[in-house]
N, CA, C and O of each residue as an XYZ file, in Angstrom:
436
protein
N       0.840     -1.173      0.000
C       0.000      0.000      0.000
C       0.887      1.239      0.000
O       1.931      1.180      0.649
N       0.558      2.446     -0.713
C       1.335      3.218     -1.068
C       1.132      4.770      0.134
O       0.199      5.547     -0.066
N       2.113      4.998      1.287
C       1.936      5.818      1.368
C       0.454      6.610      1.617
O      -0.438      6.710      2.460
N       0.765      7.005      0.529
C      -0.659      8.168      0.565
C      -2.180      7.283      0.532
O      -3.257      7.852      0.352
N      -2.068      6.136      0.694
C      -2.959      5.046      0.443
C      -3.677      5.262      2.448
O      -4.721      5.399      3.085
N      -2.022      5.138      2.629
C      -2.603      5.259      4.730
C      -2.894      6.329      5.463
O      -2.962      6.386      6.690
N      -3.096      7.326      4.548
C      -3.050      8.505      5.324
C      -4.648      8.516      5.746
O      -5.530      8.076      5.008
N      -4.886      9.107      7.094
C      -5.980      9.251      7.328
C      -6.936     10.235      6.723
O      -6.315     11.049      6.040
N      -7.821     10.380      6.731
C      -9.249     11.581      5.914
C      -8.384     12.920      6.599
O      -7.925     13.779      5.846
N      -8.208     13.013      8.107
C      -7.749     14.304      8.685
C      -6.568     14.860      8.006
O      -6.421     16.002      7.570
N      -5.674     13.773      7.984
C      -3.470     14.066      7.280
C      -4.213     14.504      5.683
O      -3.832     15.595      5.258
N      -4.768     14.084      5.195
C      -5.412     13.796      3.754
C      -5.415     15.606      3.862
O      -4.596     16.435      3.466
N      -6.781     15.747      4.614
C      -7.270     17.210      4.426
C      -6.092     17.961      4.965
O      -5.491     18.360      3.967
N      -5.449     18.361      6.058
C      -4.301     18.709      6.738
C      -3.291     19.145      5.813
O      -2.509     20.075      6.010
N      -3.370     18.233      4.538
C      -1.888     18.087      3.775
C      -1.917     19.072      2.806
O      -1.020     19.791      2.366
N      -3.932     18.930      2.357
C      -4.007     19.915      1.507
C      -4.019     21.387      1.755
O      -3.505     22.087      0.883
N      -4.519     21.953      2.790
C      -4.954     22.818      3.537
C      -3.016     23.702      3.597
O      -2.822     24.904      3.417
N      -2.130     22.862      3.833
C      -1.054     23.119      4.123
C      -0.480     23.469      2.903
O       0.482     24.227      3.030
N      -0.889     23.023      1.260
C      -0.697     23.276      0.236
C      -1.197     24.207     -0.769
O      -0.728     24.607     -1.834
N      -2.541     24.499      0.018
C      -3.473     25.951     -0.287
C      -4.107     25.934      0.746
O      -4.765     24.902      0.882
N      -4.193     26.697      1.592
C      -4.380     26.862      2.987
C      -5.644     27.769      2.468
O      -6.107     28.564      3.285
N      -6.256     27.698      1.111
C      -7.624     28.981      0.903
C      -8.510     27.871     -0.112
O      -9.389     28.336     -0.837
N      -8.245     26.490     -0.115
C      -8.969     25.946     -0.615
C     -10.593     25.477      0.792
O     -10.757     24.830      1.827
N     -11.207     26.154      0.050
C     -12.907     26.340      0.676
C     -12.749     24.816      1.415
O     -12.313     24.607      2.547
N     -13.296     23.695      0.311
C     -13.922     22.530      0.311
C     -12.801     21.384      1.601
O     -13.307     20.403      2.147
N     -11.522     21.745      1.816
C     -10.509     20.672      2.255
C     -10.768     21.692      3.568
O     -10.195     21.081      4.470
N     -11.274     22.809      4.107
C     -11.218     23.283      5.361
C     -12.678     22.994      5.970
O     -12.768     22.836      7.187
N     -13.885     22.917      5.114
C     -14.649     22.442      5.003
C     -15.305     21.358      6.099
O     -16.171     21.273      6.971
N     -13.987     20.392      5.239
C     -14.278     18.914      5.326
C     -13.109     18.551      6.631
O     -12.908     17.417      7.066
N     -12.496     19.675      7.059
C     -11.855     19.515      8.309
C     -12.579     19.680      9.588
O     -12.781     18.902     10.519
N     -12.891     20.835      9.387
C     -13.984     21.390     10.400
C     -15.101     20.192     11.034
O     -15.461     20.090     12.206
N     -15.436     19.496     10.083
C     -16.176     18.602      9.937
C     -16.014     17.293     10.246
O     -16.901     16.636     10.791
N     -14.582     16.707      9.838
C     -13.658     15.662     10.696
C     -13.273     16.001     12.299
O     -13.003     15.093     13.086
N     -13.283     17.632     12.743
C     -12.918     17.128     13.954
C     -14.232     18.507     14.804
O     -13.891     19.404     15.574
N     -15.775     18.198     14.281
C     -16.201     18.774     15.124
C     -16.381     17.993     16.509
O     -16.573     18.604     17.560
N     -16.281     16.151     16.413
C     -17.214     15.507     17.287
C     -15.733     15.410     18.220
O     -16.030     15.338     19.412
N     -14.199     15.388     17.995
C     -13.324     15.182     18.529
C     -12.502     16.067     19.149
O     -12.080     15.872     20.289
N     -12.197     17.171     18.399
C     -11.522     18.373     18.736
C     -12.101     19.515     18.547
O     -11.634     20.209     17.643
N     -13.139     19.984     19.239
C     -14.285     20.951     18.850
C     -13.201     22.630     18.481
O     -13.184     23.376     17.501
N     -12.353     22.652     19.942
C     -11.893     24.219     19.724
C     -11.142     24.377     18.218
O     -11.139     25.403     17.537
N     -10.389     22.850     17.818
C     -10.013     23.432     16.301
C     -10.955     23.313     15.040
O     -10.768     24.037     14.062
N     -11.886     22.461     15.084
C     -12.892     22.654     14.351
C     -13.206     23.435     14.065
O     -13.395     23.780     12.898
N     -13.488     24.356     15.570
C     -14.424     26.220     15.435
C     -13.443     27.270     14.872
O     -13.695     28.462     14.701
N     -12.297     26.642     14.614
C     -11.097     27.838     14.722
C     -11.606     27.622     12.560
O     -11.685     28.743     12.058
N     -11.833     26.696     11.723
C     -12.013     26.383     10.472
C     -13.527     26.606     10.393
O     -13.696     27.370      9.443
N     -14.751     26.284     10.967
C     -15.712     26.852     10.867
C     -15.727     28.532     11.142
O     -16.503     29.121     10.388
N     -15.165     29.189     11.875
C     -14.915     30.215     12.185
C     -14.363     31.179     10.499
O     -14.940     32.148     10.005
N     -13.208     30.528     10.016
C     -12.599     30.839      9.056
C     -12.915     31.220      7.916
O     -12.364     32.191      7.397
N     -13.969     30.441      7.254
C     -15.223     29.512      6.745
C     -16.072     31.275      6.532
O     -15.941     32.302      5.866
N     -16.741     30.828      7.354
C     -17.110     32.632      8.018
C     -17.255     33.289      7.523
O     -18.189     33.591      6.780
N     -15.965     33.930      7.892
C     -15.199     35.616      7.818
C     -14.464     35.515      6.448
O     -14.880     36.345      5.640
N     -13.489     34.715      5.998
C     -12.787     34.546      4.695
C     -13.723     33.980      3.093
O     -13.311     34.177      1.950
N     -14.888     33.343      3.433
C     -15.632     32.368      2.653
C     -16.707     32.768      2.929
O     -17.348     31.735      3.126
N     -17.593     33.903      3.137
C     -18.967     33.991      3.439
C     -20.189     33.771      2.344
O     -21.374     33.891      2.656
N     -19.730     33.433      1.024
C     -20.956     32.830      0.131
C     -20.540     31.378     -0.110
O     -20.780     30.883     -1.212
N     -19.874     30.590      0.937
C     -19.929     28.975      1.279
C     -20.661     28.651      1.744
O     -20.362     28.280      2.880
N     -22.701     28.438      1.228
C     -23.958     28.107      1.933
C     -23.343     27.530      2.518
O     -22.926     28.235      3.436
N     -22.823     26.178      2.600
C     -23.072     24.709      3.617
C     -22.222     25.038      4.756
O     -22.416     24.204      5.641
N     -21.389     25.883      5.083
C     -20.940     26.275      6.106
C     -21.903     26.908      7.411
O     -21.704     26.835      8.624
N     -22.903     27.487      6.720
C     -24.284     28.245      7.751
C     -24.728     26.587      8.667
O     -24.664     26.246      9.849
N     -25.029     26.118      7.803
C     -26.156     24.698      8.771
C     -25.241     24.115      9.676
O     -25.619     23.853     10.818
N     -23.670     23.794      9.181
C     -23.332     22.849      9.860
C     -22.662     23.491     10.758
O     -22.642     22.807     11.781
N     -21.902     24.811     10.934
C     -21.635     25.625     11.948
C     -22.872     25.950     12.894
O     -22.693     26.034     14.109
N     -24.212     26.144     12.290
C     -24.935     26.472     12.981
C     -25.390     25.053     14.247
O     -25.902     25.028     15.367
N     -24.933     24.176     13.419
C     -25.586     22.575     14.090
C     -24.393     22.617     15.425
O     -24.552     22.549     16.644
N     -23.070     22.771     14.511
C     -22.166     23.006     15.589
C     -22.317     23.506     17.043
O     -22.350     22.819     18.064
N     -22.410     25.009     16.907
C     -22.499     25.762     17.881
C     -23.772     25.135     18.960
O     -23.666     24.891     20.162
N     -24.760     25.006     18.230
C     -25.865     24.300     18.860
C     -25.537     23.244     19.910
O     -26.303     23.286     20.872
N     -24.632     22.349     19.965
C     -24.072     21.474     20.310
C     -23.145     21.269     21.290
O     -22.781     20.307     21.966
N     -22.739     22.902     21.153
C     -21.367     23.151     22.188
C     -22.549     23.997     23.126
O     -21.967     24.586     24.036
N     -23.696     24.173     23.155
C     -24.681     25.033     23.996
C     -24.104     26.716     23.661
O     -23.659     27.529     24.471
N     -24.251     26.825     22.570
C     -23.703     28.265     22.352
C     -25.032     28.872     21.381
O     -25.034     29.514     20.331
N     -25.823     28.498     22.004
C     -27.071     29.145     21.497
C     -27.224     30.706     20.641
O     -27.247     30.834     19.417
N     -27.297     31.559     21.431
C     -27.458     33.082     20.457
C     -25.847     32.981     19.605
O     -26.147     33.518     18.539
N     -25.165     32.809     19.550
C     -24.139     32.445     18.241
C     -24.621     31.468     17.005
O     -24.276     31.572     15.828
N     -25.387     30.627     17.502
C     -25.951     29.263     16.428
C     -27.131     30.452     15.595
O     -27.325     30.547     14.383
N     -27.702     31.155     16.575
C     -28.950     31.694     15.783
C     -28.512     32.879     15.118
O     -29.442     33.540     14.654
N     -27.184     33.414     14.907
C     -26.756     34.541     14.561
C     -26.236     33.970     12.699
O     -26.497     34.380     11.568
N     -25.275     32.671     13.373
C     -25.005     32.098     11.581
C     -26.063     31.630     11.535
O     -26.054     31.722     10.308
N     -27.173     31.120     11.766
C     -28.245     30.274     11.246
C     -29.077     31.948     10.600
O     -29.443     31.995      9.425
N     -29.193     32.694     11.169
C     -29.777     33.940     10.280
C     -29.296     34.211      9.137
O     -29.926     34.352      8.089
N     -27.914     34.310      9.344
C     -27.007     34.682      8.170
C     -26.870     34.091      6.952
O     -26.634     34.601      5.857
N     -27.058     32.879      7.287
C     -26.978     31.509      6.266
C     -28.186     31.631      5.985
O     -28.326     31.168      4.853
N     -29.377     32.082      6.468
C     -30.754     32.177      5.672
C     -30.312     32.900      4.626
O     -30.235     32.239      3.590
N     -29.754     34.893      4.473
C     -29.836     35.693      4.260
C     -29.103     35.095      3.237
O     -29.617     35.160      2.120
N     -27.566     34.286      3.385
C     -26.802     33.836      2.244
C     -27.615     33.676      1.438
O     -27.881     34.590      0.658
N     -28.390     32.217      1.370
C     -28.740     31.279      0.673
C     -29.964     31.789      0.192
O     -30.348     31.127     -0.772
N     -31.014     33.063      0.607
C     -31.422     33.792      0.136
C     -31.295     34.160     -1.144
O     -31.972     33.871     -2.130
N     -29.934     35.125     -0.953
C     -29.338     35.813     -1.772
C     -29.017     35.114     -3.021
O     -29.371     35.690     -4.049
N     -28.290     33.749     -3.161
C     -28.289     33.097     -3.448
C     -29.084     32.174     -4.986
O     -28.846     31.975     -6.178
N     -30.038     31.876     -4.022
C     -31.353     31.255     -4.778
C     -30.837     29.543     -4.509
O     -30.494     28.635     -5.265
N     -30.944     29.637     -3.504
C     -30.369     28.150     -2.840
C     -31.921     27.635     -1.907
O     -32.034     27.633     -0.682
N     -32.563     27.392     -2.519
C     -33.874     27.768     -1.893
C     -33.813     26.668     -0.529
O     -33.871     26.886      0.681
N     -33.651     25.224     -1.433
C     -33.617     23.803     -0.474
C     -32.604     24.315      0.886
O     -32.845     23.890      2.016
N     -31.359     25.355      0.592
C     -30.561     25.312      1.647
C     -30.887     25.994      2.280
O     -30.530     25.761      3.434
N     -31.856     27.439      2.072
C     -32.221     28.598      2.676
C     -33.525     27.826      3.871
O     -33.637     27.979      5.087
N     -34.248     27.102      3.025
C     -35.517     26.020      3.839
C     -35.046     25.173      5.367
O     -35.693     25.032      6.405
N     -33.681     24.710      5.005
C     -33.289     23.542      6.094
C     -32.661     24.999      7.128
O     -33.269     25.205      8.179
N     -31.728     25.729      6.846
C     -31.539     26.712      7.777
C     -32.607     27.539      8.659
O     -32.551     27.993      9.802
N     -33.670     27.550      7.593
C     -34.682     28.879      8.210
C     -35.171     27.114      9.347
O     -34.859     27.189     10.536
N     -35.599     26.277      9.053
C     -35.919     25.493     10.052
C     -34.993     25.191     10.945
O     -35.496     25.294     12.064
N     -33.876     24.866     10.997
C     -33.066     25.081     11.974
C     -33.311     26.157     13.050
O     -33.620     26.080     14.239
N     -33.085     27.106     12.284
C     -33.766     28.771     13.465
C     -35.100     28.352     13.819
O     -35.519     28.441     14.973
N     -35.557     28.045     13.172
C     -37.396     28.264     13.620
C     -37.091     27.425     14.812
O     -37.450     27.902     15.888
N     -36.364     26.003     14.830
C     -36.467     24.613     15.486
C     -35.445     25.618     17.114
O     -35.991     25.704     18.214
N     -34.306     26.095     16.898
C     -33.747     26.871     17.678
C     -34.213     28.190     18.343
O     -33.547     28.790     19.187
N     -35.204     28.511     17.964
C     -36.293     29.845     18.279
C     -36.958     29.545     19.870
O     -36.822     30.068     20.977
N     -38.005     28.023     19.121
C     -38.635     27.702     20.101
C     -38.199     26.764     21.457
O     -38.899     26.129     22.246
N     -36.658     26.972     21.364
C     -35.989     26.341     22.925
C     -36.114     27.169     24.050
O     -35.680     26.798     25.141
């Protein structure tokens, strides 16, 4: 097996990230490998995501699911607004739908 055959999904993304450190999709998919394990660096790439990448719809739901999770409530409902407004803007209708329910579902806690 070759090498790059064993590398894990994380070294995989890690390697790329380290090779264009502004590719959207490999910070993405990091954030995402270590929300359930290493939350503070997760948030540090959802965070990133954000502020550097703000017409990346799929970043709104799953940051928003995030935060939700860490009990960081009025932050979850701040990107979950935003990510409406994105995906709005957009014409992302299916993504604008699952967010605005997210908020609605996060409203009534």
């Amino acid at each position: 097996m070759s090498p790059e055959a064993e590398k894990t999904r994380r070294e995989f993304l890690e390697d790329t990230l380290r090779q264009d450190p502004t590719n959207t999709f490999a910070r993405y998919g990091l954030a995402m490998e270590l929300a359930g394990s290493e939350p503070a660096i997760a948030w540090t790439h959802f965070e990133y995501l954000l502020h550097h990448q703000p017409e990346y719809a799929a970043t709104y739901l799953q940051a928003g699911i995030f935060l939700i999770k860490q009990g960081r409530l009025g932050e979850a409902r701040q990107v979950l607004a935003k990510g409406v407004e994105v995906t709005g803007r957009q014409g992302k209708y299916h993504a604008r739908a699952e967010l605005q329910a997210a908020l609605d579902d996060l409203t009534e806690r």
